[in-house]
N, C-alpha and C positions, 0 to 999 in steps of 0.2 A: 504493500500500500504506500511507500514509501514515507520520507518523514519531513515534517514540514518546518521550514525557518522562514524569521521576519526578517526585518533590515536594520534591524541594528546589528553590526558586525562588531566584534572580538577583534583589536589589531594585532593580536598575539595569535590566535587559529586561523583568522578568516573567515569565522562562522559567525553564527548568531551567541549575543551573549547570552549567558545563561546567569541568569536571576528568578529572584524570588517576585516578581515585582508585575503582574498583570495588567495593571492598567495604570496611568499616572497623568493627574490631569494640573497645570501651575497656573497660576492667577497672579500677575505683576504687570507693573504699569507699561511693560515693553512686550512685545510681540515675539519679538527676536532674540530676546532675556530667555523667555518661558519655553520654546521651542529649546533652546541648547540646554534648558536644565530641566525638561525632560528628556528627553536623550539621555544627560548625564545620571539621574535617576534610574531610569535602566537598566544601564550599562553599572552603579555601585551595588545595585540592595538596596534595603530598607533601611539596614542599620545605618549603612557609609551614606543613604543618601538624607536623612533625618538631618547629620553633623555637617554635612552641605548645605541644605536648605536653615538649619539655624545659622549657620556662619554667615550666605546671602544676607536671610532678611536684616541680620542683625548692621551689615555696611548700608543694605538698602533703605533702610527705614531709620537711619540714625539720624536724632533729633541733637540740635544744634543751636548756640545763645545767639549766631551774630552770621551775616551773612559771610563777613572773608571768610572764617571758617568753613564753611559749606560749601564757597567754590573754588577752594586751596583744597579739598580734601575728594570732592566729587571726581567721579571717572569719566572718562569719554559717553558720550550719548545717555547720560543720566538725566534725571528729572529733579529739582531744586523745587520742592513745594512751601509754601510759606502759610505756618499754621497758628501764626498771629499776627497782631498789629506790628510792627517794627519801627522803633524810636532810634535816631542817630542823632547825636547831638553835636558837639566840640568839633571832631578829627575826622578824617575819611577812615581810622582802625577798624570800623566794621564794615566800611566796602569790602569789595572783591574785584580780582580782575581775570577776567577769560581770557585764558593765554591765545595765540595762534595756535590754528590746529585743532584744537577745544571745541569739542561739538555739546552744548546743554540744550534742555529746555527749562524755564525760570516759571513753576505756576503761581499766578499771584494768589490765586483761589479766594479771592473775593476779599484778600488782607489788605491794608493802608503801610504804607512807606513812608513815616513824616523824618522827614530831617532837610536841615540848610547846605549838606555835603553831596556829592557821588554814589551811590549807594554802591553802585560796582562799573566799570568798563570792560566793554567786550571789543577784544580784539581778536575772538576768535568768530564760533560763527551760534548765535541763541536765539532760540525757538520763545517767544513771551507768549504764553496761554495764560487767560481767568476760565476755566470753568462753570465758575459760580456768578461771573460776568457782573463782579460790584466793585472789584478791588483798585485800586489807585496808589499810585506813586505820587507824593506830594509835587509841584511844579518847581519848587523850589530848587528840586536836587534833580536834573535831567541825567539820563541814563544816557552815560558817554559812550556813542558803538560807530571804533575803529574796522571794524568787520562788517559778519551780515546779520541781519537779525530779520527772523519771520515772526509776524505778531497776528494774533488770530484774536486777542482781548485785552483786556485793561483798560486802565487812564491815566496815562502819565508821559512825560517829557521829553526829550530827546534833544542829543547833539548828535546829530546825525553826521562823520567825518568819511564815513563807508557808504554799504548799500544797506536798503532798508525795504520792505515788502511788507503793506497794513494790509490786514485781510479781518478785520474787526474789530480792534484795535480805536480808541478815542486819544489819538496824538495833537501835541503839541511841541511849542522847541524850535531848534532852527537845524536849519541844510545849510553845510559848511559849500564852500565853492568847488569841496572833490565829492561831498557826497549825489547820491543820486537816491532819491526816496519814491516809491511806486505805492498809489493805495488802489486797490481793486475793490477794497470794502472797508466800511468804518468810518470813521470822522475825524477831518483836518482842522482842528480848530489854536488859532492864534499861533499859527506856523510860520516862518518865515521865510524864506528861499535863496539862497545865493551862491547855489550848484544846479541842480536839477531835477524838476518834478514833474511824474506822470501820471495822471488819474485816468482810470478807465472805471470807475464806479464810487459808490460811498454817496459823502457828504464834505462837502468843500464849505465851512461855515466863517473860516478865519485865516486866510490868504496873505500874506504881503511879501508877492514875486521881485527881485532882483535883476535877477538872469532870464532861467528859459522854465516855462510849464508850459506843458502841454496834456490839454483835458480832452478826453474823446468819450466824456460819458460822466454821471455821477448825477447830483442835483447840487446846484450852486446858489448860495447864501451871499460870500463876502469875497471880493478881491481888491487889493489892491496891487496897480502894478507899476514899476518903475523899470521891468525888462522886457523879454520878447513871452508874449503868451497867446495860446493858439488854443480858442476851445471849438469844439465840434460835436455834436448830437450828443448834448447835456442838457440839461431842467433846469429851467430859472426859477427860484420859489424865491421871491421876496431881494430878487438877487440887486447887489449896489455893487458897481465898480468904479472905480476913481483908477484911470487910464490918466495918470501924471508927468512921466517923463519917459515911459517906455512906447512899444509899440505892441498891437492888441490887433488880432482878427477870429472873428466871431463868423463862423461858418454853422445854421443848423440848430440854432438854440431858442427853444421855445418854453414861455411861461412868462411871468412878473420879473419887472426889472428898471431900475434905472441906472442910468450908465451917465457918467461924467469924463467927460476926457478931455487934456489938456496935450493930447501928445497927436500920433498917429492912430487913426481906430477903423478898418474894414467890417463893413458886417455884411452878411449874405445869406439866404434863403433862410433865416429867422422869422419866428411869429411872435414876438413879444407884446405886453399889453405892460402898462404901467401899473406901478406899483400899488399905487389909489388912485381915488379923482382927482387928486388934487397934487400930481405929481406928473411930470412928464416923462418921457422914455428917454431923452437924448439931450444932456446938456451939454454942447460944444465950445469949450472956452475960445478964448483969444487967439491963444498958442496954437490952437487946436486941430486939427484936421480930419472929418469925418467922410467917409466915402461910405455909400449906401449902395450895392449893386443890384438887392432882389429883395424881397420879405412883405412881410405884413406887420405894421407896427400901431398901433392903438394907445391913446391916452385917455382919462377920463374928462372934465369939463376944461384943460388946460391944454397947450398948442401941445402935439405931441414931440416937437426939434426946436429945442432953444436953441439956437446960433447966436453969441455973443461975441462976435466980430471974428468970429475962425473962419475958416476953411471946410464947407460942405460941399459936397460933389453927392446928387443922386444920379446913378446910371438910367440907362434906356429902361431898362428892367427892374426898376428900384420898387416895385410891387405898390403896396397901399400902405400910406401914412397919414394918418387919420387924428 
């Protein structure tokens, strides 16, 4: 009848090992943890595998006073969860810093981060999850990330010098002139820019561009801009831009809005309405230069294009302005 073996092999026979151990099922917050320590399971017994699995949980689940200690001590691809409030006062001694190379993820788990310091810098590459999607890092103390960081939650600050990836995430802080910050989801609020920023979704509520952004999607609240900004098939909710000294073109963007510019401003196949009645969609200063090539634009009981001695240009196809 012949005799049957699994796949767990013996690197001493070849065969299948032989244990006591029928079935072995691990539960840890990694996927890829729990898979090799089943296997290892296996492959010792019960007895060898009992003094494995206390020795794991006991590095895995070690509770800790202060953050440096937790990421001086943590291993590659581990998870840093934080199971209080966390007070830093005086010194940056309970920061931390993620070396290069250093792969974590930081779960805020719904805790508060108050202090006037650093709490840590990552110069390698951190994953920021909340879970419990209430927790916040004081504004005070921005999270300095030399590297990459992916953010799926929280609320808290940033000095962005690297790359940065918001996917849920309620950021604030600034983009140095090397970083490059991307949100595909979450909210940009009282950000500043003087590298480079891409939005393809979220919530854009607190803007002020330097350089280059570029928005191809999201809903838009607040910008200001002093560099090159390019949005395209985005949501205007209650949206204010103050266009000062850079240059702005507006391809695509429908909803509430009013727009002030003192610089260069295109706008095209937009359907805007102003913000209330009693506000118009397009104040064009002196400085100003407004080119309109296609759209529908709507004010309520006021002219909907103040021109205060700038530079308007509507094209052949400059749609309805009302």
């Amino acid at each position: 009848t012949g005799k049957r073996y699994f796949h767990i092999l013996d690197s001493k026979t070849g065969y299948s090992v032989k244990t006591d151990i029928r079935s072995c099922t691990i539960i840890c917050n990694s996927g890829l943890n729990a898979d090799g320590l089943s296997t290892a399971c296996f492959s010792l017994g019960v007895k060898k595998s009992q003094k494995l699995l206390k020795k794991y949980n006991a590095i895995c689940n070690k509770e800790y006073n202060n953050i440096r200690s937790a990421v001086n001590e943590i291993s590659n691809n581990d998870t840093l969860q934080l199971l209080d409030n966390v007070w830093i006062y005086t010194n940056k001694i309970d920061g931390g810093i993620v070396n290069e190379n250093m792969n974590m993820t930081f779960d805020i788990n719904g805790k508060n981060i108050y202090t006037s310091n650093i709490p840590f810098i990552n110069n390698g590459s951190v994953t920021m999850i909340d879970n419990v999607s209430s927790g916040k890092i004081d504004y005070e103390s921005p999270i300095e990330n030399n590297g990459t960081m992916e953010i799926t939650g929280g609320d808290f600050a940033v000095t962005n010098n690297g790359n940065i990836n918001n996917n849920g995430g309620t950021i604030s802080g600034t983009n140095s002139s090397s970083g490059i910050f991307t949100q595909n989801s979450g909210i940009m609020n009282s950000f500043e820019n003087s590298g480079t920023v891409n939005v393809t979704g979220g919530t854009v509520s607190g803007l002020t561009n330097n350089k280059i952004t570029n928005i191809t999607g999201g809903i838009l609240s607040k910008i200001i801009n002093t560099g090159q900004l390019k949005i395209q098939n985005a949501t205007a909710k209650g949206f204010v831009l103050n266009n000062n000294s850079g240059s702005s073109i507006i391809d695509t963007l429908s909803g509430t809005a009013y727009i002030s510019n003192n610089s260069t401003l295109t706008v095209s196949n937009s359907t805007l309405n102003s913000v209330n009645s009693s506000n118009r969609v397009f104040n064009n200063r002196y400085k100003g230069t407004l080119n309109i090539t296609s759209g529908n634009y709507t004010s309520g009981s006021t002219e909907c294009i103040y021109n205060d001695e700038g530079v308007l240009n509507i094209g052949e196809k400059g749609g309805v302005i009302s």
